[in-house]
C-alpha positions as CSV (number, residue, x, y, z in Angstrom):
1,X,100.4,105.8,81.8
2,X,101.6,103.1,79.7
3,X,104.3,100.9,78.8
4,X,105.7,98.1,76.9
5,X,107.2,96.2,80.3
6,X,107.0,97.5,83.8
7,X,108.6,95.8,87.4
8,X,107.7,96.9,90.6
9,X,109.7,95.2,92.6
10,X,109.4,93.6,96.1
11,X,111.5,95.2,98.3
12,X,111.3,91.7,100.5
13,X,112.5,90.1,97.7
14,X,116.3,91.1,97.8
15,X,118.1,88.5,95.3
16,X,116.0,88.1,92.7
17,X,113.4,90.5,90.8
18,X,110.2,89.9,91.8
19,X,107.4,92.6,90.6
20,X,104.1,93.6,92.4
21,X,100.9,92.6,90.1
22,X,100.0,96.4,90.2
23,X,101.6,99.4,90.4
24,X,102.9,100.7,93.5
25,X,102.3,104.1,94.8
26,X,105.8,105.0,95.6
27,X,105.9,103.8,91.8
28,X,103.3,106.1,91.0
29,X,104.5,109.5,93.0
30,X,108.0,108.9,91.0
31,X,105.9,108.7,87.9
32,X,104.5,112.4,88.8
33,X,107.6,113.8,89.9
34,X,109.4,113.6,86.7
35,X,106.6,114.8,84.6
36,X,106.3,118.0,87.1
37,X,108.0,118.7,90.8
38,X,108.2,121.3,93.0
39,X,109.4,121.6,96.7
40,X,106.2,123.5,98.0
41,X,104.2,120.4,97.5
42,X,104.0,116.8,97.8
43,X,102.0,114.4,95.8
44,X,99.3,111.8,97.6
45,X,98.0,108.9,95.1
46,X,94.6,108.5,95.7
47,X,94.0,105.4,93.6
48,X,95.0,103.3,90.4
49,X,93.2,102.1,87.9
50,X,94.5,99.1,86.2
51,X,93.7,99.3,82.2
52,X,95.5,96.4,81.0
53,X,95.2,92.3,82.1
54,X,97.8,91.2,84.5
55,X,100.4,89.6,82.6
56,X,103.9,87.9,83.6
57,X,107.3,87.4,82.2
58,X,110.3,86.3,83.0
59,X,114.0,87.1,81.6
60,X,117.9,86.4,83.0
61,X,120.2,89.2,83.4
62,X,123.9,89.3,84.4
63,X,123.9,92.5,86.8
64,X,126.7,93.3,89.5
65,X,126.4,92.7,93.2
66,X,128.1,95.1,94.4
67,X,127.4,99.4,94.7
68,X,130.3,102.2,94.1
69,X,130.6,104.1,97.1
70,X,132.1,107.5,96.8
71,X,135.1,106.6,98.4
72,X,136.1,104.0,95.7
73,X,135.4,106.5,93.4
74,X,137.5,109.4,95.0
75,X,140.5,106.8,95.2
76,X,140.4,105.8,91.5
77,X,140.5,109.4,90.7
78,X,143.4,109.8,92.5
79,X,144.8,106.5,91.8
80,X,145.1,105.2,88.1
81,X,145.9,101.8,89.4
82,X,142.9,101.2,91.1
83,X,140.2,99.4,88.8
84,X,136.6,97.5,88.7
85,X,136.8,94.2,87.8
86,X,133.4,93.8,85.9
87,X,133.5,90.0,85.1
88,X,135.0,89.1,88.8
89,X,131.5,91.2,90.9
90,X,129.0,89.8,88.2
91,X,125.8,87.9,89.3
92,X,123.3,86.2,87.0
93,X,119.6,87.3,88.3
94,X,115.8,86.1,87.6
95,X,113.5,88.8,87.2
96,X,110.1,88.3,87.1
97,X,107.9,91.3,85.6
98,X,105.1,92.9,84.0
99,X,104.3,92.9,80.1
100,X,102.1,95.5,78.2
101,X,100.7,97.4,81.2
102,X,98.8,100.8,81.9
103,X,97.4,102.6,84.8
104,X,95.0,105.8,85.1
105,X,96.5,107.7,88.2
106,X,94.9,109.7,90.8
107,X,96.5,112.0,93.2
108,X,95.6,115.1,95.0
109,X,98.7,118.0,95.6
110,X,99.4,118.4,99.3
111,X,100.8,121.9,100.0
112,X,103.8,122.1,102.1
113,X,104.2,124.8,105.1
114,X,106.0,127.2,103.1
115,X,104.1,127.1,99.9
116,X,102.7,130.4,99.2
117,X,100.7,129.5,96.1
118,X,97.2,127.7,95.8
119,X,97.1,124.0,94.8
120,X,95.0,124.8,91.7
121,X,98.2,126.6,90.0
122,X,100.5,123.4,90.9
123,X,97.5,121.3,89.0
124,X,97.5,123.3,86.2
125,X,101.0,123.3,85.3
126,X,101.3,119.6,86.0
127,X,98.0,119.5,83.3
128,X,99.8,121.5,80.8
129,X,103.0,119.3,80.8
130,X,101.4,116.4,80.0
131,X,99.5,118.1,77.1
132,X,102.6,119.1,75.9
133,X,104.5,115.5,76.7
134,X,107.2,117.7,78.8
135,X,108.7,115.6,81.7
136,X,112.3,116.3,83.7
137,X,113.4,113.2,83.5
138,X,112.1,109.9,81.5
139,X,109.6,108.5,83.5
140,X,110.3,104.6,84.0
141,X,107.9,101.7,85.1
142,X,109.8,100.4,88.6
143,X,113.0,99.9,86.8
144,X,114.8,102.5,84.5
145,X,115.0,100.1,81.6
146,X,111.2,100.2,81.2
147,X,110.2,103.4,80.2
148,X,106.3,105.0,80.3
149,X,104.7,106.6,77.9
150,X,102.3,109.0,79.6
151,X,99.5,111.2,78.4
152,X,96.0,113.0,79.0
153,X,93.3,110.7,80.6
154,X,91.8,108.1,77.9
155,X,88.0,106.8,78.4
156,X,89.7,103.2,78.7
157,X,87.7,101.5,81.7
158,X,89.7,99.4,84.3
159,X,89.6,95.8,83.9
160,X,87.0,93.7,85.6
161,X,89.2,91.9,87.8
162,X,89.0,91.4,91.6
163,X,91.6,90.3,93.7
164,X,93.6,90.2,97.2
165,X,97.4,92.2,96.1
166,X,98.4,91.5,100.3
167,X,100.9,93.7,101.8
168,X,102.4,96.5,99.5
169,X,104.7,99.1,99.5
170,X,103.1,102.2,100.2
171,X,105.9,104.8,100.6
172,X,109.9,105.4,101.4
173,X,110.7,108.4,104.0
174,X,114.5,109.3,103.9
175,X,115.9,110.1,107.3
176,X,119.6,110.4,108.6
177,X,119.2,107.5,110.1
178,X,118.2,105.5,106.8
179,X,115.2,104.7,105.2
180,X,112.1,104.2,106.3
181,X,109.0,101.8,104.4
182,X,106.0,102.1,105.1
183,X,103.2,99.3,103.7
184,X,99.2,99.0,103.3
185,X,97.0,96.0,102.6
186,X,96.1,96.4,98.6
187,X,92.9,95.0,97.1
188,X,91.9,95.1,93.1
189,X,88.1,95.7,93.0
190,X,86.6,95.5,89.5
191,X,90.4,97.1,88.3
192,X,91.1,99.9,90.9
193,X,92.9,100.0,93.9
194,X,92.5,102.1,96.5
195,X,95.4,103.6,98.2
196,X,95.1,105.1,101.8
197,X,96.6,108.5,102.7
198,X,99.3,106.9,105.3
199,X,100.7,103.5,104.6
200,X,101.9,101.6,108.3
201,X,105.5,101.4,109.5
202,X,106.2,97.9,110.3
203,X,108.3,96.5,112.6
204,X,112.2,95.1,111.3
205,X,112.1,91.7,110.4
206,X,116.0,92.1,111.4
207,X,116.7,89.1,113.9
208,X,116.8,90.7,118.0
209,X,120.0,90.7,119.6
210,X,121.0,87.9,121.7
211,X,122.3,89.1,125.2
212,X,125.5,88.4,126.5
């Protein structure tokens, strides 16, 4: 897995772009999941190996603050009148990213309750998509601007770097009630990182409430 840019972002991090130094697993199940996804099984990164040197860069972009709900859209359909004003919700940003990275994944499939099919068949198909380059969507590095080029596993050896990453996002669970993160303490030894199979829920850093 390769690309010309890449930007993890920190989720902490809400104003500007800020990326992780390595690739996140979340990052890394999406990554998967458009090459090859089905709903009997679930992916569970094992480990990345970092194949590139760390390297930084840094660009301004003019992005909009604000998100179309579904309602807004409903009423301009019904509504001609009713118009986004581009130049009045724009916001210049930082981001800070990633240049000319690549990463060997590994991940085991995890077979759901109602899968009726071995793992081995699940691995296979996912093997012969990537022989043939077939993906369902375009598989992007963090941010959908920076595409990945992905292919069959090279004999490139991870780069001898050690270092502390600190807290990282391990994986997103969507509930009704919103969504949930859940984190792990990353290291980089000698170019790999290993990823445990349950990241920890944390609690909110949302200020209590005061009582009255």
């Amino acid at each position: 897995m390769s690309g010309d840019f890449a930007c993890f972002t920190r989720p902490e991090l809400k104003s500007e772009r800020f990326s992780y130094e390595v690739m996140t697993p979340s990052a890394a199940r999406g990554i998967l999941e458009a090459i090859f996804w089905k709903p009997e099984f679930d992916y569970v990164i094992c480990r990345i190996e970092v194949l590139e040197p760390i390297s930084w860069f840094s660009i301004r972009r003019n992005e909009v603050k604000s998100l179309i709900s579904e309602d807004w859209v409903r009423r301009a359909m019904a509504d001609a009148t009713v118009r986004y004003d581009v130049e009045g919700d724009r916001d210049q940003r930082n981001t800070v990213a990633l240049r000319k990275v690549a990463y060997r994944i590994y991940a085991q499939v995890q077979l759901k309750p109602h899968a009726n099919e071995h793992e081995a068949k699940y691995r296979e198909q996912f093997r012969r998509r990537v022989a043939k380059g077939a993906c369902y969507s375009q598989p992007f590095l963090g941010t959908r601007e920076f595409s990945a080029r992905f292919g069959e596993p090279t004999i490139a050896k991870p780069i001898d770097e050690c270092r502390d990453l600190g807290v990282m996002l391990h994986s997103i669970g969507y509930e009704t009630s919103g969504e949930t993160c859940r984190w792990f303490r990353a290291y980089l030894e000698d170019g790999v990182m290993q990823v445990p199979p349950n990241g920890l829920e944390l609690p909110s850093a949302a200020p209590a409430k005061t009582r009255t």
